[in-house]
C-alpha positions, 0 to 999 in steps of 0.5 A, spaced: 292 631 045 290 638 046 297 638 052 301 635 047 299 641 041 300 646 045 307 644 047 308 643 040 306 650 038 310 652 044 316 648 043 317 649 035 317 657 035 322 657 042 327 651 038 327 655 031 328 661 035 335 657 039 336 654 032 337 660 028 345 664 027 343 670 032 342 665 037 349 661 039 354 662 042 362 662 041 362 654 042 356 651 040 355 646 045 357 645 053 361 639 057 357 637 063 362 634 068 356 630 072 359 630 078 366 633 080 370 630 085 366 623 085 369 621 079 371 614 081 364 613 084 358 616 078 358 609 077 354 607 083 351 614 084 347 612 078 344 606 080 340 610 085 338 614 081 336 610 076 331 607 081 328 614 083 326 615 076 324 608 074 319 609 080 317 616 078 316 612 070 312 608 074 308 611 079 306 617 075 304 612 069 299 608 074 296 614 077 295 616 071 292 610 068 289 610 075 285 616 074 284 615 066 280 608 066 277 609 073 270 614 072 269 614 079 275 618 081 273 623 075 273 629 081 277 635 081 282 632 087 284 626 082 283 631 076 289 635 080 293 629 081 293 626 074 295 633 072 302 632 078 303 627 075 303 628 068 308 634 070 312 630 075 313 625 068 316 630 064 320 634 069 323 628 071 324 625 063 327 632 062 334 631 066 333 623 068 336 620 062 342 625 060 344 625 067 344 617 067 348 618 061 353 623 062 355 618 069 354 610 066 357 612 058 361 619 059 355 622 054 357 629 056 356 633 050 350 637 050 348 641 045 346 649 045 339 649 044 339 642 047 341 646 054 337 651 053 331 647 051 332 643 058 333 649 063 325 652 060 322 645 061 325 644 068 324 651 071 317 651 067 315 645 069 317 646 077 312 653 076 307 649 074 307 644 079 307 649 084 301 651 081 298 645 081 299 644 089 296 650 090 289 649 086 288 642 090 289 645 097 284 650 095 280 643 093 280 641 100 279 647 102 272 648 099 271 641 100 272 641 108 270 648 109 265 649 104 262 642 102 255 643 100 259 649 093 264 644 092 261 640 087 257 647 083 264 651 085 270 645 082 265 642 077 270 640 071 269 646 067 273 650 072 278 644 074 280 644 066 280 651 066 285 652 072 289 646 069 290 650 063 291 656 067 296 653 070 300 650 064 299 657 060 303 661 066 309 656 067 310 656 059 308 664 059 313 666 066 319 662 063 320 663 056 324 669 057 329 665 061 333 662 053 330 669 051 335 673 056 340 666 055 341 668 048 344 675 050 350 673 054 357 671 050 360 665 053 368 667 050 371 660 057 371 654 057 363 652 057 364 646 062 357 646 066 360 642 073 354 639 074 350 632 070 345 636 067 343 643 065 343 648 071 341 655 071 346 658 075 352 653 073 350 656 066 350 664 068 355 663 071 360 661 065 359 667 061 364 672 060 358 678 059 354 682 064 348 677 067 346 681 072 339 682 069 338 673 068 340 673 076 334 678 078 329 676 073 332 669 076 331 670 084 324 674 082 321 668 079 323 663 084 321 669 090 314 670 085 312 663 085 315 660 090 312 666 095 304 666 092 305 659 092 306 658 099 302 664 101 295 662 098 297 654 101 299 656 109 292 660 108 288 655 105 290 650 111 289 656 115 282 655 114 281 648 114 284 647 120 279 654 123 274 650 120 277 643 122 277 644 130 270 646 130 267 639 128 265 635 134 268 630 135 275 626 134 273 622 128 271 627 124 276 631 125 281 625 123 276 624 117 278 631 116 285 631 116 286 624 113 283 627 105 289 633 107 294 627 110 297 626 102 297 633 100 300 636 106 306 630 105 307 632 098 307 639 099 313 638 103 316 634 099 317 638 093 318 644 097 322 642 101 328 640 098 326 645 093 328 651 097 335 648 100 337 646 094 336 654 092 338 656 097 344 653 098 346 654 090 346 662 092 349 663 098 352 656 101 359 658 098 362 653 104 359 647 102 362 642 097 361 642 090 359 635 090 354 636 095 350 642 091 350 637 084 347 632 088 342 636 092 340 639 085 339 632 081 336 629 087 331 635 087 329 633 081 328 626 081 327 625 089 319 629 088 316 625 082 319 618 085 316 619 092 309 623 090 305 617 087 307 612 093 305 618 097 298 618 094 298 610 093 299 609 100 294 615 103 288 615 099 284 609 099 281 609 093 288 610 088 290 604 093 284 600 092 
């Protein structure tokens, strides 16, 4: 509850701002093309894609109940978890169903506000994710390198607290983005190639200067994605310094399996992540068709294998 007044207190002030006069642009509303030059094939595009988000409602749901009913997974790992989850949830819900629409029913309107609106949640929402990943590999970094602090170090004061700090920095870091937004005059044809609101697709429509929504745009993505990284390649730096000094094979294995379904998620949400971005910015050979899917997949592809991940990895979820 308190999650959800936050974001509504959040929310209202940035819908209101978008609302009023000063904020639209020459054409109210953008025209999303869902996937151009795969026309004649959106409607099996979309059956895939409805599968991923069925099995990222699912999954992140059952984590989440999970979690919630069962008291004895009330510890920082399972707490950071539910808290993937939970943003796994909306940053799917935030494309999934316009972009479904867009290729079944040819829903392709979407209004101003409504665009910019989704663009804040998706880049906000990737932030935090990020962050969470951070704050649990420092998890099973004082877990494995210093177990006896762990329970007095990541008590459920400071698991709530990193879990606020991380929500209040993804929310604070973006709200410039429709704030920047705002400034640019879209005097073309607003057609968005894309089956959901993307940054750069929509940078890239105006007729005015965007140079400043470009750096602030990169600076972010290097800021998070940059820290992010770093503080998760030192943590398991550590833990495998400290994991190579156990005696013993099994101990060892026992100490790399609490790691196993972290480390695949990792690589799950950052990997796709950063060939989707990369490609956007500098691939000007590949096809259009290719970076639109990439983009959707990024954001579906995540929430969707996350909860089989930690299902089939961790014991205690999957009892």
């Amino acid at each position: 509850m308190i999650l959800v007044s936050f974001l509504s207190s959040v929310c209202k002030p940035l819908t209101m701002a978008l609302s009023n006069s000063s904020w639209r642009p020459l054409h109210p509303s953008f025209f999303l093309m869902g996937i151009p030059g795969l026309e004649e094939s959106q409607h099996w595009i979309a059956l895939p894609l409805c599968v991923l988000y069925l099995l990222a409602v699912m999954g992140n749901v059952s984590i989440i109940f999970i979690i919630w009913t069962d008291p004895s997974l009330h510890q920082p790992m399972y707490l950071f978890l539910a808290m993937l989850s939970g943003i796994d949830l909306v940053l799917a819900s935030s494309t999934a169903p316009k972009t479904l629409a867009v290729l079944l029913v040819h829903a392709h309107e979407i209004g101003y506000t409504v665009c910019l609106i989704q663009m804040f949640f998706i880049h906000a929402f990737s932030s935090m994710e990020s962050g969470v990943l951070v704050a649990t590999a420092l998890d099973r970094y004082v877990a494995i390198c210093h177990p006896l602090r762990h329970s007095t170090t990541l008590h459920l004061g400071i698991t709530g607290r990193t879990g606020m700090a991380v929500l209040v920095w993804g929310l604070v870091l973006l709200l410039p983005f429709p704030i920047l937004l705002q400034r640019l005059i879209f005097c073309q044809a607003t057609i968005i190639g894309h089956a959901h609101c993307e940054c750069m697709a929509v940078v890239k429509l105006a007729c005015s200067e965007t140079t400043l929504n470009r750096a602030y745009g990169l600076a972010v993505a290097l800021l998070v994605v940059g820290l992010d990284v770093v503080a998760i390649g030192i943590s398991y730096a550590l833990i495998l310094q400290t994991v190579f000094k156990v005696p013993g094979g099994e101990a060892r294995l026992k100490a790399f399996s609490t790691c196993g379904s972290h480390i695949c998620v990792i690589l799950i949400f950052y990997v796709p992540g950063m060939f989707s971005f990369l490609t956007h910015r500098f691939g000007h050979h590949v096809p259009h068709h290719v970076l639109v899917l990439l983009a959707t997949l990024y954001l579906l592809v995540p929430p969707a294998l996350s909860p089989l991940v930690y299902g089939v990895k961790t014991r205690q979820i999957r009892q």
